[in-house]
N, C-alpha and C positions, 0 to 999 in steps of 0.2 A: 482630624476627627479624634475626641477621647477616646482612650482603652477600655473604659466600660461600654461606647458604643460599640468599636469596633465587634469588642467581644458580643456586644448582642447581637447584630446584628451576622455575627460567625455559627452563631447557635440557634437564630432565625432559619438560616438557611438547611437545617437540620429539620425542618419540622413539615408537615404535607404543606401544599402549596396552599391551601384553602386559609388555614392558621397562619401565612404568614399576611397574606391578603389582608385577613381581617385586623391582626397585628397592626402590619404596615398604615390599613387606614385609621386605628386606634390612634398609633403615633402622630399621623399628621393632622388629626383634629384636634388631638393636644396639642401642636406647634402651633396651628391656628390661631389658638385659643389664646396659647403666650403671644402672638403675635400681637392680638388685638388689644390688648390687655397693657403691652409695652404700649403701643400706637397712644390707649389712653392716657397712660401714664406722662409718656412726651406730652398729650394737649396741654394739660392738668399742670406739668412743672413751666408749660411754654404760658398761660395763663397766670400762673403765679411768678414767675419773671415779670412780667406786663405789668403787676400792680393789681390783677385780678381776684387775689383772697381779699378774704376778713377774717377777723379774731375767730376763735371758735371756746365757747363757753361749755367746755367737756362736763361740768357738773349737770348744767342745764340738759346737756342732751343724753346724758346717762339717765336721768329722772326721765325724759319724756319713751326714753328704748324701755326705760323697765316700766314705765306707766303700760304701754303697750301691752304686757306680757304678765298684768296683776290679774288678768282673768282667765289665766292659763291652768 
């Protein structure tokens, strides 16, 4: 474990039980959250491995994101 965790988690333990509860399940729907995120990431790079991209024409899809957003 890192020393910034260790350390929060040394100053977690300082605080009502109720706060660390809340804390503690803050933290782990954040880890979740990277979890799935990683998961996707793996598909996505196991998919472009395979031959599964195409080109991407960044001009084109910067015009149709800001089209999107001319009647903001």
């Amino acid at each position: 474990m890192i020393k910034a965790l260790e350390k929060a988690i040394a100053e977690l333990s300082s605080l009502p039980e109720a706060d660390q509860e809340q804390i503690s399940r803050s933290v782990l729907a954040h880890v979740e959250k990277l979890r799935a995120l990683r998961g996707e990431i793996d598909k996505g790079l196991r998919s472009l491995d395979a031959g599964g991209g195409a080109a991407l024409d960044m001009e084109a899809l910067i015009r149709r994101k800001n089209a999107g957003h001319a009647g903001s």
